[in-house]
BALOBA-1460 file (C-alpha; in Angstrom, 3 decimals):
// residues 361
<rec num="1" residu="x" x="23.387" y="15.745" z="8.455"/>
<rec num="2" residu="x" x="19.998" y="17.356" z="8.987"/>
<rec num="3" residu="x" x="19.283" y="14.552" z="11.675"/>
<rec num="4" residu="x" x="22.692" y="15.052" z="13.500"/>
<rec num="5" residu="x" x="21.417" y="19.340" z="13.598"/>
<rec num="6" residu="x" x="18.334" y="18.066" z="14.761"/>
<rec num="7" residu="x" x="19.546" y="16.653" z="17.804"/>
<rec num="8" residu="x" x="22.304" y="18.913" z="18.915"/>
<rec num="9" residu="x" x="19.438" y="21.652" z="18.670"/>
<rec num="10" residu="x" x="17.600" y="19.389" z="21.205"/>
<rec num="11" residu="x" x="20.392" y="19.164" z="23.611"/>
<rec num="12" residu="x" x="21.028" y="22.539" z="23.040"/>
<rec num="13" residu="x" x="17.667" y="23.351" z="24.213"/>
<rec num="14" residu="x" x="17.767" y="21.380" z="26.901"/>
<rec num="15" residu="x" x="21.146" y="22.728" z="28.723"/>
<rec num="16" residu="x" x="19.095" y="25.853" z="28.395"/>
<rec num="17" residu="x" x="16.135" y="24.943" z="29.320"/>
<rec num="18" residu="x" x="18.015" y="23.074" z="32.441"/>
<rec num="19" residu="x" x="19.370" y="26.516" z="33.106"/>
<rec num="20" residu="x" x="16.340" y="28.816" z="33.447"/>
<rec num="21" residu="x" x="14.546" y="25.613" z="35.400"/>
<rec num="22" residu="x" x="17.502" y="26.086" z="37.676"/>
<rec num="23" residu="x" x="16.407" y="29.703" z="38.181"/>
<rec num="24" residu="x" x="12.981" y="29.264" z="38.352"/>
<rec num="25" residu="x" x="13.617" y="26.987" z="41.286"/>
<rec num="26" residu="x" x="15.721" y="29.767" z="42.767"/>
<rec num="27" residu="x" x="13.386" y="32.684" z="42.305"/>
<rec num="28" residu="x" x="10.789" y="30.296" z="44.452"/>
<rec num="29" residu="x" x="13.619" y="29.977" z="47.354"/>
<rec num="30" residu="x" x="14.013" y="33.991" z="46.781"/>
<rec num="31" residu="x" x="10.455" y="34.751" z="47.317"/>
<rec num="32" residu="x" x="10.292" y="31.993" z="50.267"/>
<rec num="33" residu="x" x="12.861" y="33.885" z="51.691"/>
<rec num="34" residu="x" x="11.443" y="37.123" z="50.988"/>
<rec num="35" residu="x" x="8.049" y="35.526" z="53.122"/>
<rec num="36" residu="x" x="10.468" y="34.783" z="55.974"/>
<rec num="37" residu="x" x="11.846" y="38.125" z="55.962"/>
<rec num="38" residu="x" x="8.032" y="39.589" z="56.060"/>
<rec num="39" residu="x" x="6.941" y="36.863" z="58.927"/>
<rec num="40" residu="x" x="10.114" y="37.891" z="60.989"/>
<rec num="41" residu="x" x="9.704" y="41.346" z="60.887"/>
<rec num="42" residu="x" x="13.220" y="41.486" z="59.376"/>
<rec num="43" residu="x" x="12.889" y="43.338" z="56.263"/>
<rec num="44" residu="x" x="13.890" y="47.056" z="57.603"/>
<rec num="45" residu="x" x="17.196" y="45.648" z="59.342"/>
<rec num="46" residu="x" x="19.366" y="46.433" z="56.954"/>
<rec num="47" residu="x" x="19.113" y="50.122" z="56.095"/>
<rec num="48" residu="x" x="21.620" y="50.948" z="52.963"/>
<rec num="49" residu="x" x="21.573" y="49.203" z="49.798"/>
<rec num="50" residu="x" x="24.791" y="48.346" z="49.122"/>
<rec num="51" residu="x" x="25.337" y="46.068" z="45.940"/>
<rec num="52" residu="x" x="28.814" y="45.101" z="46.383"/>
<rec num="53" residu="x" x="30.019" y="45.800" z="49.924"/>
<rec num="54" residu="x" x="26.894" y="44.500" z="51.466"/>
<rec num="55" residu="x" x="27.416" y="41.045" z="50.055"/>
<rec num="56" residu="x" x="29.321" y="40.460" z="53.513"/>
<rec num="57" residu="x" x="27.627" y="40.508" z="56.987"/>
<rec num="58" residu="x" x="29.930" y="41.960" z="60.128"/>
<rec num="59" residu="x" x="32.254" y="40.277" z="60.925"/>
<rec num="60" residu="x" x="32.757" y="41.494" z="64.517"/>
<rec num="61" residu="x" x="31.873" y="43.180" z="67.069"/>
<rec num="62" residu="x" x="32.617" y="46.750" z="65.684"/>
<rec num="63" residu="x" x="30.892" y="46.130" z="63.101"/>
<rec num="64" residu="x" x="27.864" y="44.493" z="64.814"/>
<rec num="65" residu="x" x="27.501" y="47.531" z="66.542"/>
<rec num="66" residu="x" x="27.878" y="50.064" z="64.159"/>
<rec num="67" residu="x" x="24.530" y="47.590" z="61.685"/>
<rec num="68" residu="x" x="22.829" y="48.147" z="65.271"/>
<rec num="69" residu="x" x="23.006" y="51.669" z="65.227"/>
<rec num="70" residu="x" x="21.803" y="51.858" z="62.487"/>
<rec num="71" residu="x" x="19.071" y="50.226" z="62.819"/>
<rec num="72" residu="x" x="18.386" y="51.803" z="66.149"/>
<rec num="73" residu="x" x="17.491" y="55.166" z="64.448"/>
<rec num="74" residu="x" x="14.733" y="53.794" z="62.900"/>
<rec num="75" residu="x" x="10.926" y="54.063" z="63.243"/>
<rec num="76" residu="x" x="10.448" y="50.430" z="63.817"/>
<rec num="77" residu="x" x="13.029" y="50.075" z="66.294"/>
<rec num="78" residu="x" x="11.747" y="53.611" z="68.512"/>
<rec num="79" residu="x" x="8.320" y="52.450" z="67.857"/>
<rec num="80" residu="x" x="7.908" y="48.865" z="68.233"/>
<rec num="81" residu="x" x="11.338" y="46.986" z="68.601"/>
<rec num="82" residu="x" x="13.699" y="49.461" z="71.473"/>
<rec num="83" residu="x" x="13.598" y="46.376" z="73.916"/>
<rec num="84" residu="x" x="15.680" y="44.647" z="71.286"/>
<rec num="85" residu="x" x="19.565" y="43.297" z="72.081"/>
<rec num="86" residu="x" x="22.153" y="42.917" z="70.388"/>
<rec num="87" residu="x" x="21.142" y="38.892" z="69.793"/>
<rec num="88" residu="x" x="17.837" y="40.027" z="68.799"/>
<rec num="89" residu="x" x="19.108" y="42.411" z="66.045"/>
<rec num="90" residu="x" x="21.070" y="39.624" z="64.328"/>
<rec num="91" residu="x" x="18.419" y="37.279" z="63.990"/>
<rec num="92" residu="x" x="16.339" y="39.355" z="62.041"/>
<rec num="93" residu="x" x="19.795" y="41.105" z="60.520"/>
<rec num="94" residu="x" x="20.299" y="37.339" z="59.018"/>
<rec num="95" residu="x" x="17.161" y="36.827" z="57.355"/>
<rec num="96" residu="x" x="17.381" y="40.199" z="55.626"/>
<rec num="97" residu="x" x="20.997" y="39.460" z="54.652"/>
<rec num="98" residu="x" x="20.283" y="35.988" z="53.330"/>
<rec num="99" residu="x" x="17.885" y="36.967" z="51.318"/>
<rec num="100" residu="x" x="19.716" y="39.658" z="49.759"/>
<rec num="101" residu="x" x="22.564" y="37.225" z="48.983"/>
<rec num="102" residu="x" x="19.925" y="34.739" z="47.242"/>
<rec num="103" residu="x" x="19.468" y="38.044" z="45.137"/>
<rec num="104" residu="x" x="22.978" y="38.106" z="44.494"/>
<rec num="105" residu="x" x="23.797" y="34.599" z="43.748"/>
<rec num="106" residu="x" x="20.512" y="34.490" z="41.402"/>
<rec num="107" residu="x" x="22.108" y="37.269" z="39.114"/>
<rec num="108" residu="x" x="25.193" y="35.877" z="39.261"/>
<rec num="109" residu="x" x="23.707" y="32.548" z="38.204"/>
<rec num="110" residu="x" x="21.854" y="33.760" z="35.343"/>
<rec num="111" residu="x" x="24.992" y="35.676" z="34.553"/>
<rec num="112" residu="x" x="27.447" y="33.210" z="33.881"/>
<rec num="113" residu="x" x="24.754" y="30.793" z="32.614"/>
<rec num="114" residu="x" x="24.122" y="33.721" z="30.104"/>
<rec num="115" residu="x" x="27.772" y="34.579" z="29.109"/>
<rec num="116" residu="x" x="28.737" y="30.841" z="29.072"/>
<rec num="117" residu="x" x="25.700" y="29.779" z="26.378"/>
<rec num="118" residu="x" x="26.148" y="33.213" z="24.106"/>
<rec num="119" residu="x" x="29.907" y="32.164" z="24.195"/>
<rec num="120" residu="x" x="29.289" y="28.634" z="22.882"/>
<rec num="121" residu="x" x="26.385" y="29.566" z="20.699"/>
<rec num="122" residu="x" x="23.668" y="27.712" z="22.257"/>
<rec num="123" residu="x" x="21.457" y="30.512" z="21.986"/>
<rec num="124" residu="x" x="19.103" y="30.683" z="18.488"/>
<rec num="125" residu="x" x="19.101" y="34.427" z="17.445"/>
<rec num="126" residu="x" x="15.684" y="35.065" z="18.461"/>
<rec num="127" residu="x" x="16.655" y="33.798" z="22.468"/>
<rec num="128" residu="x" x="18.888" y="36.634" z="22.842"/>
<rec num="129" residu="x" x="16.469" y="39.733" z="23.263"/>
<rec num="130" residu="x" x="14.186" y="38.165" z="25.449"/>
<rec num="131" residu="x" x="16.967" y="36.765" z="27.967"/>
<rec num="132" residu="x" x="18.501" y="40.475" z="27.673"/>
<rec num="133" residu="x" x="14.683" y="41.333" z="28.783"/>
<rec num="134" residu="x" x="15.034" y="39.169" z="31.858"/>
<rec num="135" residu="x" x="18.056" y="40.205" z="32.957"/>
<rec num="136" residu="x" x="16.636" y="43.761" z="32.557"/>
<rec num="137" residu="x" x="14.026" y="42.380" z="34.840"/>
<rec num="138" residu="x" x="15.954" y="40.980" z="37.732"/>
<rec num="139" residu="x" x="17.881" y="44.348" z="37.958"/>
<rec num="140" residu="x" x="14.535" y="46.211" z="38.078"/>
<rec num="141" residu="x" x="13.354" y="44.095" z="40.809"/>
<rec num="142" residu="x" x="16.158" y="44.813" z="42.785"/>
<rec num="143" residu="x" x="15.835" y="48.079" z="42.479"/>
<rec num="144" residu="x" x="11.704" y="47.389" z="43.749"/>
<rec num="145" residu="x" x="12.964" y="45.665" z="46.574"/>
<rec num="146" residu="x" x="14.702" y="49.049" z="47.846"/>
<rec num="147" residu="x" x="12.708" y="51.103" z="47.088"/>
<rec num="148" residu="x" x="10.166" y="48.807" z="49.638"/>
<rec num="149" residu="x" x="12.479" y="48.722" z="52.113"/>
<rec num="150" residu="x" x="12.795" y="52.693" z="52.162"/>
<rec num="151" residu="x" x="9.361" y="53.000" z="52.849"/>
<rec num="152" residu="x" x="10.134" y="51.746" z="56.010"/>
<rec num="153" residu="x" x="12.403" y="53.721" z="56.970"/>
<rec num="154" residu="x" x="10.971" y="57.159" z="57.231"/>
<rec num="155" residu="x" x="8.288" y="58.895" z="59.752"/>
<rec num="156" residu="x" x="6.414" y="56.549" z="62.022"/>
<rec num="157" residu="x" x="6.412" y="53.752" z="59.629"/>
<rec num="158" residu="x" x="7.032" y="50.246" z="61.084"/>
<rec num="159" residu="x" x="6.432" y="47.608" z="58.652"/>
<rec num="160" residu="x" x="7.251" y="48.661" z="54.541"/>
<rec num="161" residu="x" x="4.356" y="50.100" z="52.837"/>
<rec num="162" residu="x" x="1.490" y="47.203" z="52.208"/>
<rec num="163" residu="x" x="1.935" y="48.485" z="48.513"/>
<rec num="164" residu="x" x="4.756" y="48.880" z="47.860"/>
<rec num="165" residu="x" x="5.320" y="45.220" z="49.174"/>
<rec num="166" residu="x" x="2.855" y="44.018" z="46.844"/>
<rec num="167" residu="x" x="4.910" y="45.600" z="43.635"/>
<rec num="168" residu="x" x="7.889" y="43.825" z="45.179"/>
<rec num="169" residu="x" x="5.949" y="40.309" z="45.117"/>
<rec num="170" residu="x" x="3.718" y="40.895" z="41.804"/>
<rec num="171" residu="x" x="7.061" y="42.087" z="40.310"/>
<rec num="172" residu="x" x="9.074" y="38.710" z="41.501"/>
<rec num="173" residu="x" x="5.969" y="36.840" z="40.058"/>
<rec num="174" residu="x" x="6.024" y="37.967" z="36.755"/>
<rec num="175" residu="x" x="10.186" y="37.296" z="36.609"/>
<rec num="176" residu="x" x="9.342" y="33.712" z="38.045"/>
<rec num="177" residu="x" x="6.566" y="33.181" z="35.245"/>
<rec num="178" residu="x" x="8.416" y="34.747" z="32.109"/>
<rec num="179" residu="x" x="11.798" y="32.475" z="33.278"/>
<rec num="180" residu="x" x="9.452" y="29.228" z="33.771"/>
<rec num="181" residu="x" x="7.694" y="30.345" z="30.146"/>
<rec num="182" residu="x" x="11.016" y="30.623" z="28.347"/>
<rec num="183" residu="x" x="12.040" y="27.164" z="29.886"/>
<rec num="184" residu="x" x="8.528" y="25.491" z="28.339"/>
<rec num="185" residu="x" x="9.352" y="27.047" z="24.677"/>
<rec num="186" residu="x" x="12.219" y="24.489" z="25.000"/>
<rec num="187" residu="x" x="11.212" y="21.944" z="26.398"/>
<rec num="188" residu="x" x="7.544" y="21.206" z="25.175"/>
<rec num="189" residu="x" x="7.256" y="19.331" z="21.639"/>
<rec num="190" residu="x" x="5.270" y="20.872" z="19.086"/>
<rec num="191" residu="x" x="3.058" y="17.847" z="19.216"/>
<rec num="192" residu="x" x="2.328" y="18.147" z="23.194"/>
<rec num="193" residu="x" x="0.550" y="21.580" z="22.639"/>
<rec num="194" residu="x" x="-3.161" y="21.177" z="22.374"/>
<rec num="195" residu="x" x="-4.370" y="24.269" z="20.656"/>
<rec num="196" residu="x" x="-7.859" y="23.919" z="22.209"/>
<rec num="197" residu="x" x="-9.630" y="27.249" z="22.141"/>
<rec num="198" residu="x" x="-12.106" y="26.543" z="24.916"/>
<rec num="199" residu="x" x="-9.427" y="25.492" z="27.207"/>
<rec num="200" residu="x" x="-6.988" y="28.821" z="26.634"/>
<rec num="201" residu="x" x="-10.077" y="31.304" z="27.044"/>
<rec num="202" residu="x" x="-10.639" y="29.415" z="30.654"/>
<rec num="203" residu="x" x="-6.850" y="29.578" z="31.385"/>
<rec num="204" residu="x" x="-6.470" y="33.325" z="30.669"/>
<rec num="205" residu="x" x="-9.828" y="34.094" z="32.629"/>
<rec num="206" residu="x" x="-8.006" y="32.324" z="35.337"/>
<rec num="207" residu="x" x="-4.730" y="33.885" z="35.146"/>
<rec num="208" residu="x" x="-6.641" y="37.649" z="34.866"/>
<rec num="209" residu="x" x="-8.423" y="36.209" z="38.462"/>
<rec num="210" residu="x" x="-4.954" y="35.056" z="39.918"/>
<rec num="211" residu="x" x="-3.383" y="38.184" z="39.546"/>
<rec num="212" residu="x" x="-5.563" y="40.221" z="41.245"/>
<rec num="213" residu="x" x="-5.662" y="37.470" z="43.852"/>
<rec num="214" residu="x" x="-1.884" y="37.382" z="44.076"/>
<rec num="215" residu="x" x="-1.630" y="41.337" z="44.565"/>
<rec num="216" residu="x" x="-4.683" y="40.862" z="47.424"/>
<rec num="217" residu="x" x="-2.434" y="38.279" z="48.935"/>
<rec num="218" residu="x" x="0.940" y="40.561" z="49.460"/>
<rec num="219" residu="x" x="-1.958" y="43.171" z="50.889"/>
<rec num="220" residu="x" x="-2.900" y="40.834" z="53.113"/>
<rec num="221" residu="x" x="0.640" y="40.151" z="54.046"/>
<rec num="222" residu="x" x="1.287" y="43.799" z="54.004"/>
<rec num="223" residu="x" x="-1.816" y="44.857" z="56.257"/>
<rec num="224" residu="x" x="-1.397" y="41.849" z="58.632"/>
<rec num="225" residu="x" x="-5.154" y="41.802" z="57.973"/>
<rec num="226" residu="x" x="-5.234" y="37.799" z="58.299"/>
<rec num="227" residu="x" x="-5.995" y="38.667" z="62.224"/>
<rec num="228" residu="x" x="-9.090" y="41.567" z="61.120"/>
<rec num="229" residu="x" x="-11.274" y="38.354" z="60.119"/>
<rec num="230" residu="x" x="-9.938" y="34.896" z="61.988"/>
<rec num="231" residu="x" x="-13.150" y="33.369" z="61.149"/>
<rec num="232" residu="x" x="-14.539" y="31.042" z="58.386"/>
<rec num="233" residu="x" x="-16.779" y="30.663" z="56.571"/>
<rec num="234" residu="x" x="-17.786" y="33.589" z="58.264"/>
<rec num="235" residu="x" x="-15.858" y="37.065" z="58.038"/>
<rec num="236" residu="x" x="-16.290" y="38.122" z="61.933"/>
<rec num="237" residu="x" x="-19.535" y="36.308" z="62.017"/>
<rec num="238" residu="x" x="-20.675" y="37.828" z="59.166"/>
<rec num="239" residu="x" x="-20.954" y="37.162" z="55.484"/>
<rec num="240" residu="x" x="-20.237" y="41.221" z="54.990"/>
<rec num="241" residu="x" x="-18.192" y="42.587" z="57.338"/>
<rec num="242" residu="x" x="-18.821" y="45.864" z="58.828"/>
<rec num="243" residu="x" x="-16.475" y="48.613" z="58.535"/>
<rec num="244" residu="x" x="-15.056" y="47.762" z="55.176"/>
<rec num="245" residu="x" x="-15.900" y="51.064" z="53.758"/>
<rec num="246" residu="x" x="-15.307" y="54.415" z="54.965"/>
<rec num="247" residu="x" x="-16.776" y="56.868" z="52.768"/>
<rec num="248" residu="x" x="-13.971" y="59.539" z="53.379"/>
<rec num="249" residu="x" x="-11.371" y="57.077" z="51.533"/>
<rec num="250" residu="x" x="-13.441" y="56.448" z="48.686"/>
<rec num="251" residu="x" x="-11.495" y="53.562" z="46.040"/>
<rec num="252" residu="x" x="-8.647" y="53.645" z="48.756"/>
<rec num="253" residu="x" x="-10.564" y="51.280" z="50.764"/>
<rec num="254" residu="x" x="-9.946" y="48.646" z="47.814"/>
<rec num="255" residu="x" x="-6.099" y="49.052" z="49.360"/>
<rec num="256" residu="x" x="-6.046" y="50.188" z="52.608"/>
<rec num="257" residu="x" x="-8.209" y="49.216" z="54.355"/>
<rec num="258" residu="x" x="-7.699" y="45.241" z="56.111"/>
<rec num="259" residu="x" x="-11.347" y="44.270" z="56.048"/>
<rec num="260" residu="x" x="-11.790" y="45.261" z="52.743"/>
<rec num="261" residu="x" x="-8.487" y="43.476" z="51.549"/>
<rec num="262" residu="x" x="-9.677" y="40.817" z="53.615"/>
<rec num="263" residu="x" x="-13.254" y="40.246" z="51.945"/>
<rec num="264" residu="x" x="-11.807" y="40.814" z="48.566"/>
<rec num="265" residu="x" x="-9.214" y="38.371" z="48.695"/>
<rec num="266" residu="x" x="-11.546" y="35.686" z="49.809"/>
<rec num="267" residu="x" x="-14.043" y="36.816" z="47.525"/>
<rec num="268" residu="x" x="-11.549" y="35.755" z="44.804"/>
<rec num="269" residu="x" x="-10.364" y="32.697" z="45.955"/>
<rec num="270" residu="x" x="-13.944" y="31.639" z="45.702"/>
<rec num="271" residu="x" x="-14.158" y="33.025" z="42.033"/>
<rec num="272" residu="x" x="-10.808" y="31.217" z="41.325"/>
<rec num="273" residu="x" x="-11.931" y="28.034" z="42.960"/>
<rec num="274" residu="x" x="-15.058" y="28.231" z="40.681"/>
<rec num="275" residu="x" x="-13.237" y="28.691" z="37.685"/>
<rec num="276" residu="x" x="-10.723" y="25.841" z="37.973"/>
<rec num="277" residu="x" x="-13.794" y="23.813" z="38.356"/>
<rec num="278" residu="x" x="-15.453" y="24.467" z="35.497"/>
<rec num="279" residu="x" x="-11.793" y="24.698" z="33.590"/>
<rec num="280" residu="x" x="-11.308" y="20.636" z="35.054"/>
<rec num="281" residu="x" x="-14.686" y="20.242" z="34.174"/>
<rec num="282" residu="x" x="-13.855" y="21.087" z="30.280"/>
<rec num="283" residu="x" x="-10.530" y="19.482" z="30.374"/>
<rec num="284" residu="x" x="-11.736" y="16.092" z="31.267"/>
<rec num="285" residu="x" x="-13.851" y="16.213" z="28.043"/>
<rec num="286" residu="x" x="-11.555" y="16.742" z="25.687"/>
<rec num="287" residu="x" x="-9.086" y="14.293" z="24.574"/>
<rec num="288" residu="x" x="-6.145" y="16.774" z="24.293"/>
<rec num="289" residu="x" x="-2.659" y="15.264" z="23.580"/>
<rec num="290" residu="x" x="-1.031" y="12.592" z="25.757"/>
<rec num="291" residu="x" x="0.730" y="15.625" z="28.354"/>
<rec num="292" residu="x" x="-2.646" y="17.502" z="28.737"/>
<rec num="293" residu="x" x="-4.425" y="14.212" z="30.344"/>
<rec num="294" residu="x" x="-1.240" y="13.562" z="32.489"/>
<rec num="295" residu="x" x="-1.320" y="16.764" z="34.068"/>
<rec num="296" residu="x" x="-4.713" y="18.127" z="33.618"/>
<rec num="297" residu="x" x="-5.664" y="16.628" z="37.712"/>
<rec num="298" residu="x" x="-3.081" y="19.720" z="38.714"/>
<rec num="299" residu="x" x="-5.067" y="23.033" z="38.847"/>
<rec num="300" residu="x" x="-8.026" y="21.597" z="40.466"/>
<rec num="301" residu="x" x="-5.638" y="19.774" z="43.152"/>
<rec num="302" residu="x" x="-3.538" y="22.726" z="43.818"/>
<rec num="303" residu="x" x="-6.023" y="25.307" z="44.459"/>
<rec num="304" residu="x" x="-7.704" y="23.113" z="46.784"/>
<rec num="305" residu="x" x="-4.785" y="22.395" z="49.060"/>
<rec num="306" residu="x" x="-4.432" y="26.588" z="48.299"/>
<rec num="307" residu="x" x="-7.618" y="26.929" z="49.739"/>
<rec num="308" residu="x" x="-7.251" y="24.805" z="52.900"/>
<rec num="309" residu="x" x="-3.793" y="26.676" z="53.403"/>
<rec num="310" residu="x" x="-5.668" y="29.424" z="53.470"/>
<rec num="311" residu="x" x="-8.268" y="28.712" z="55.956"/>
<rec num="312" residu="x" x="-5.860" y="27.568" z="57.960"/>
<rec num="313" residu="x" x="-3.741" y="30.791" z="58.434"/>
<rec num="314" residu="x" x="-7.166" y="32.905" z="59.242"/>
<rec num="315" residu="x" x="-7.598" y="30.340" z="62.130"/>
<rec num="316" residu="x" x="-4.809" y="30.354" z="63.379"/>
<rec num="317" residu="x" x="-3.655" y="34.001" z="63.203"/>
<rec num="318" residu="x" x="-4.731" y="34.630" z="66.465"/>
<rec num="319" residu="x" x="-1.977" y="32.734" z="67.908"/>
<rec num="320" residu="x" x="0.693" y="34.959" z="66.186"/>
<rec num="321" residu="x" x="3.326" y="35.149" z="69.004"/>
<rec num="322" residu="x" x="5.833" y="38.858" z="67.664"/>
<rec num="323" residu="x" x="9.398" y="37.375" z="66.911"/>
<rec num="324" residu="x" x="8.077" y="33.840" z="67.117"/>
<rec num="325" residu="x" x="8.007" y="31.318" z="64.744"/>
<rec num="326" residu="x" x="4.840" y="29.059" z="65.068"/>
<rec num="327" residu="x" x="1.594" y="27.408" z="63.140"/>
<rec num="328" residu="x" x="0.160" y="30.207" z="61.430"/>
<rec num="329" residu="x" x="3.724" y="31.452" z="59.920"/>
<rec num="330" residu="x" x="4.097" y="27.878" z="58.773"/>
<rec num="331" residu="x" x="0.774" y="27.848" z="57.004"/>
<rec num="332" residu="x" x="1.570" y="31.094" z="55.521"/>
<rec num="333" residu="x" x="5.044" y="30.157" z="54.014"/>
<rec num="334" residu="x" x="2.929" y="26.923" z="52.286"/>
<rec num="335" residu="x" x="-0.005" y="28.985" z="51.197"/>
<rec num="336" residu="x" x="2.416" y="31.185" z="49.493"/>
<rec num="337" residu="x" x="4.378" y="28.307" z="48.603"/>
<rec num="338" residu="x" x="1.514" y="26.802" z="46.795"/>
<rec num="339" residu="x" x="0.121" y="30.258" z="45.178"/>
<rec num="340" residu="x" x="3.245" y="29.564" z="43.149"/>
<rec num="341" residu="x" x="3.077" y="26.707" z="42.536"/>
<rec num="342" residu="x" x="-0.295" y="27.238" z="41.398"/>
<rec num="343" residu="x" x="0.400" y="29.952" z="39.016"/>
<rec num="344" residu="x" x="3.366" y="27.723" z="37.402"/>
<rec num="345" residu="x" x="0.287" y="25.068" z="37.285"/>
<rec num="346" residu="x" x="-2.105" y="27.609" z="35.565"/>
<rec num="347" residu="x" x="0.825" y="29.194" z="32.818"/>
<rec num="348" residu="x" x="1.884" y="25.689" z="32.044"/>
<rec num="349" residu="x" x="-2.120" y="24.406" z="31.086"/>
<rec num="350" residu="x" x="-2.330" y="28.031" z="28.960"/>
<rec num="351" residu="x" x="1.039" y="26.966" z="27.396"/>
<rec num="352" residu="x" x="-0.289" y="23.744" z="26.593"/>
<rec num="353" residu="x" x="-3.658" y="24.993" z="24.949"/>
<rec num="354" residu="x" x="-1.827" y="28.044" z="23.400"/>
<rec num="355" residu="x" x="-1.911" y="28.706" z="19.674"/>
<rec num="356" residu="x" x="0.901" y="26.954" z="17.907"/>
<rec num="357" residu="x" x="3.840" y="28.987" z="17.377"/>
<rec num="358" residu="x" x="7.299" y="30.421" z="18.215"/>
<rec num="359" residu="x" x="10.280" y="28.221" z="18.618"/>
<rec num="360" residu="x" x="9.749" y="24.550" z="20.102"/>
<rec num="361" residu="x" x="12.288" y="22.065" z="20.744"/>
């Protein structure tokens, strides 16, 4: 009897597990998207948050019009975008939309998967709160997302504020990570986790590093300051730039200003790169259990693709064509593409090496 328990717990598991994989692989498409909004310049098209009736786009040429006037009392569209038709407007009305309805169709994913497992009691007691947590999540990041797009909207801004842009990302970050940690307390034996002290203190010195990296990265983004530096290994043929500090801003230059968010986010990438090193180095000693050495190659793999993605879209950032989709915006979508990838990498070694407890399957 205890056997047959045994295994339905492991299926059980599993469907769940299936489940939040399913949304972890949907919260990457939603921040994709959310890069192709940014890269398009489409983010302040859409200038209500409606929940419900916004789930449509027009559906003719009334309405079109009416989205386009809209629109056309904004900053961005008086400041930078009043040569735009109607043909422009829904190009960058689409992206915004679409990624909007990814929004939607994530909740109502996690919804029904949520009401459909409580129903059938495939959740243990202790899954409940946390799931609760991440739904509470999801809603707040919503809620971000607005709140970014209304800094758009106002005075002579023509692009969202570079901050508030990065609370938007770190904020989607954190859901992706705490959905793809759930999934691993599922789906990772007891006997797969390594428990090896040297290797978690490495992992969580990487994952302090990555964070600040990943909130340099959607400053970046947010400052367009990829084109204040398009050099390397140089930064504007020098290894510390001038003009990164203005005394008048004080710490504010750690946010706002491009060639200081440009020389700290390299600055890390270096520090990161140097850390994975020396966390490969340590992992290649150790025997660790039979999962560890299959996967162990990752971090030091990634981050060196990450890197080369990198260099990439400084060089080729001059080229940026406005409203044009071309080489550097296609290096950008994969370096972001692989900064999450990389932080999956770096939450599934820690998970690995963590100390052994909680639920397993």
């Amino acid at each position: 009897m205890e056997i047959v328990l045994g295994e339905q717990k492991r299926k059980d598991n599993r469907a769940v597990a299936i489940w939040l994989l399913i949304g972890v692989g949907m919260v990457v498409i939603q921040i994709l998207l959310g890069g192709i909004t940014r890269l398009t310049g489409s983010g302040l098209s859409i200038t209500e948050w409606n929940v419900t009736t916004g789930t449509l786009p027009p559906l003719n040429q009334e309405q079109w019009m009416t989205e386009f006037s809209k629109y056309q009392q904004t900053p961005q569209y008086r400041l930078l975008n009043s040569d735009f038709s109607l043909s422009n407007f829904k190009f960058i009305f689409f992206w915004e939309w679409f990624h909007r309805l990814w929004a939607r169709l994530l909740g109502f994913v996690f919804l029904i998967g949520f009401v459909y497992f409580l129903v059938t009691k495939k959740f243990r007691q202790e899954m409940v709160g946390p799931l609760v947590a991440l739904f509470v999540l999801g809603a707040a990041q919503g809620l971000v997302g607005w709140i970014m797009v209304a800094s758009g909207l106002d005075g002579d801004a023509v692009y969202v504020k570079p901050t508030k842009l990065a609370l938007h990302f770190i904020f989607a970050l954190f859901l992706l990570g705490y959905t793809f940690w759930f999934a691993l307390k599922l789906l990772v034996p007891r006997n797969e986790i390594a428990s090896n002290g040297t290797l978690r203190k490495w992992s969580v010195s990487i994952l302090f590093v990555l964070v600040f990296q990943l909130v340099y990265g959607a400053l970046m983004a947010g400052h367009k300051a990829a084109t204040a530096a398009p050099t390397w290994p140089d930064i504007n043929a020098q290894a510390v730039p001038n003009g990164m500090y203005k005394t008048t801003d004080g710490w504010l230059n750690f946010i706002n200003n491009k060639l200081m968010v440009h020389f700290v986010h390299r600055g890390l990438a270096y520090i990161l790169l140097l850390l994975v090193l020396i966390w490969s180095f340590k992992a290649f000693k150790v025997t660790g259990t039979s999962l560890l050495r299959k996967t162990r190659w990752l971090p030091i793999t990634v981050i060196f693709i990450q890197v080369l993605l990198g260099i990439g879209s400084l060089l080729t950032s001059p080229g940026i064509i406005p409203s044009q989709w071309g080489t550097f915006e296609w290096l950008a979508q994969l370096h972001q593409l692989t900064g999450m990838f990389f932080l999956l990498v770096m939450i599934f070694m820690f998970y690995l090496n963590k100390r052994n407890s909680g639920f397993h399957n």
